[in-house]
C-alpha positions as MATLAB code, in Angstrom:
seq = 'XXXXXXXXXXXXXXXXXXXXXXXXXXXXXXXXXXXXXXXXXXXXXXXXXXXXXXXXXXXXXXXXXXXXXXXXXXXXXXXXXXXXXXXXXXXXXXXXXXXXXXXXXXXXXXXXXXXXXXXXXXXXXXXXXXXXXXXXXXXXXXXXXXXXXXXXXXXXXXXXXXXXXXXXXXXXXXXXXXXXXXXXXXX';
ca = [
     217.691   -7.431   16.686;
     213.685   -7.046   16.090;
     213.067   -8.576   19.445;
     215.509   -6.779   21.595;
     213.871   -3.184   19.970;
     210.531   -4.344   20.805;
     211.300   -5.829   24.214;
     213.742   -2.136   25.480;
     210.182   -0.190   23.925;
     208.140   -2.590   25.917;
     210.141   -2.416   28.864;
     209.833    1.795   28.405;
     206.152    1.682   27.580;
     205.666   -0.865   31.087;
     207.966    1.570   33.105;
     206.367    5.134   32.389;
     202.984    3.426   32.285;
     203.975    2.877   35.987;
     205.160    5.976   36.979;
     202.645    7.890   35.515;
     200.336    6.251   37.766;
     201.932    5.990   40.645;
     202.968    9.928   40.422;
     199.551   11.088   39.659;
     196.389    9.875   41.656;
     195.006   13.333   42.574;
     193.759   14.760   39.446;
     192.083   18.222   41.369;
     191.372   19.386   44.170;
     188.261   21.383   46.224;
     187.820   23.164   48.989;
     184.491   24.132   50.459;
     184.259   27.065   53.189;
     181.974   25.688   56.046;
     180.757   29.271   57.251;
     182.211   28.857   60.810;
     186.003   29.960   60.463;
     186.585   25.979   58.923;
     186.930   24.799   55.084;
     186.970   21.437   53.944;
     189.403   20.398   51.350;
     188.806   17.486   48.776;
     190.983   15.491   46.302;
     189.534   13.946   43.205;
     191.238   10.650   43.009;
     191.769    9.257   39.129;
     190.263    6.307   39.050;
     187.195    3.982   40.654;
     184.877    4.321   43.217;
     186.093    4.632   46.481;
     184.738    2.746   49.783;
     186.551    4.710   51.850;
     190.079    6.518   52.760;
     191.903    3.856   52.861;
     194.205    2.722   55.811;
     197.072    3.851   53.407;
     195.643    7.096   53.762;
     198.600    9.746   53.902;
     196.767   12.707   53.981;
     197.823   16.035   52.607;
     200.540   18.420   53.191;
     200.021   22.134   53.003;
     202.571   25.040   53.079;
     202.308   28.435   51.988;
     204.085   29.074   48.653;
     206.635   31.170   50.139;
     207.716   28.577   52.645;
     207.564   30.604   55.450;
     205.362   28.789   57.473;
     205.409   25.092   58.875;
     203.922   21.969   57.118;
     200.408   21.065   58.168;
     198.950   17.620   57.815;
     195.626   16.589   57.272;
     193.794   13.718   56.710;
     190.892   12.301   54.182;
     188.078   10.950   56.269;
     185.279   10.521   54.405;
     184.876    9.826   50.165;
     182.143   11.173   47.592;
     181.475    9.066   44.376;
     180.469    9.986   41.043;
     179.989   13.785   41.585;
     181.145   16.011   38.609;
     183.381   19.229   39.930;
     181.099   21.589   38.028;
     177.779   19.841   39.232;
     179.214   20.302   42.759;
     180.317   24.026   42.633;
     176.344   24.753   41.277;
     175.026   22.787   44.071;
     177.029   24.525   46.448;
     179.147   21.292   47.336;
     182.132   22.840   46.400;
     183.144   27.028   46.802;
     185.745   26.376   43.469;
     188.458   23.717   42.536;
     192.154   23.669   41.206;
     193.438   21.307   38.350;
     196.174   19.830   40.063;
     197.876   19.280   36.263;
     198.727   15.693   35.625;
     196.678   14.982   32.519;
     194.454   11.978   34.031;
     190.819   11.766   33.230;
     188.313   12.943   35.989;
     185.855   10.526   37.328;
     184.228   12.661   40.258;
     185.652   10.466   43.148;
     186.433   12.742   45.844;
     188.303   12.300   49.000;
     187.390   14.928   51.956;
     189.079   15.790   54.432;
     188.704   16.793   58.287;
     188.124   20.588   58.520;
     190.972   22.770   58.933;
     191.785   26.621   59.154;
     193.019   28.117   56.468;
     192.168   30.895   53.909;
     192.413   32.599   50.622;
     195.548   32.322   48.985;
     198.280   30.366   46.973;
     198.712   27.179   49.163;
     201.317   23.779   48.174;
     199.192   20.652   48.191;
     201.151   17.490   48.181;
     200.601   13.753   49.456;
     204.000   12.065   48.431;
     205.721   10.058   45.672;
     204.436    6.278   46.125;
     202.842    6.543   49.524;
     199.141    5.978   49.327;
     195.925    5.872   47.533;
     196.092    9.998   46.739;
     199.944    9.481   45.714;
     201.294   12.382   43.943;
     204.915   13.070   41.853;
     205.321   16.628   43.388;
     203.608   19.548   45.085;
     201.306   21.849   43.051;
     200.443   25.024   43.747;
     196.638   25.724   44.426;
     194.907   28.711   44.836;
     191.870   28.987   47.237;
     189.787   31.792   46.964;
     186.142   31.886   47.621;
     186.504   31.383   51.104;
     184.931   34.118   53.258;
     184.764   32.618   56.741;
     188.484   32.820   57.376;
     191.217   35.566   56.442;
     192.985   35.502   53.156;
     196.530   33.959   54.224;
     195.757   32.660   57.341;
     196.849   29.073   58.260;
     197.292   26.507   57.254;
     196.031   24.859   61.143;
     193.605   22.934   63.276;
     190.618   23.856   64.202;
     191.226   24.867   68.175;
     187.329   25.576   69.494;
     186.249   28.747   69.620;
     183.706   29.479   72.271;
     179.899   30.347   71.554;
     178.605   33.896   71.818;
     176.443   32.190   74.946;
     178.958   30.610   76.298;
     181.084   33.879   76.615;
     178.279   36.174   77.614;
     177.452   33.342   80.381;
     181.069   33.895   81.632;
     181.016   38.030   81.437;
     177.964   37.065   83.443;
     179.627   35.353   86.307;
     182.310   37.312   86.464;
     180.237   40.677   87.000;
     178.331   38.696   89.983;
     181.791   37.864   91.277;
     182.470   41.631   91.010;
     179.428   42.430   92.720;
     179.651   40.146   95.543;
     183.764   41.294   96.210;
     181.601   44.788   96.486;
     179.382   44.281   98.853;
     181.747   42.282  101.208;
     183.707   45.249  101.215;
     180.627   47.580  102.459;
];
């Protein structure tokens, strides 16, 4: 009877050990506003440095709280090693950062994503159950604030280009000379 208790506690020990792992890679997440209508949005992964994304990268999902707008996806293309969440807000790295609740250690490996449009507010972050390197159990609710460059609410959305100040006053340009020339045609 001794071995069959310790093999079902094993067995339970071996089985949460796994889940809890495989629910909670992302132990926080960043966000940094870039100054030009963009932020950047990093996860702190739980454990070792990383050489890169991954090609299991799934990204991460954002929706508004409310669930009134559509899913947005984006991606983690680049990683930063060793780099404490404090250190980075001082040094301007990071505008602030959200626990995402899951109880693992932090070890300052970031992943960062491609920029994307969105602003101040209460946002859902999640990855999915068992689908990648940034795997999460469910979505957490993170609130981004700090972020200056874009309205509070907007997004979540890609980053459609906006054109320069030049390139639109080279275009008011033209189209005065076209005005000008219709004119003088006329006369």
């Amino acid at each position: 009877m001794g071995r069959l208790r310790l093999s079902i506690i094993a067995g339970l020990v071996g089985v949460f050990g796994f889940t809890g792992v495989a629910n909670a890679h992302l132990v926080s997440f960043g966000w940094k506003d870039n100054g030009n209508g963009t932020v950047t949005l990093f996860g702190e992964h739980w454990h070792g440095d990383q050489a890169s994304p991954s090609t299991a990268n799934g990204g991460i999902t954002i929706q508004d709280a409310a669930h009134t707008i559509a899913p947005y996806k984006v991606q983690w293309t680049s990683v930063l090693n060793n780099s404490n969440r404090d250190d980075m807000v001082t040094a301007g790295t990071l505008d602030g950062f959200a626990d995402a609740g899951n109880g693992f250690a932090y070890e300052g490996d970031w992943l960062i994503s491609d920029a994307l449009v969105i602003g101040n507010g209460i946002w859902e972050f999640f990855t999915g159950k068992l689908c990648c390197i940034d795997t999460m159990g469910a979505p957490v609710l993170v609130t981004l604030s700090g972020i200056t460059s874009v309205p509070g609410g907007t997004g979540p959305g890609g980053t459609g280009k906006v054109p320069e100040p030049a390139t639109l006053a080279l275009l008011g340009l033209g189209l005065a000379g076209l005005g000008v020339a219709r004119r003088r045609r006329r006369s």
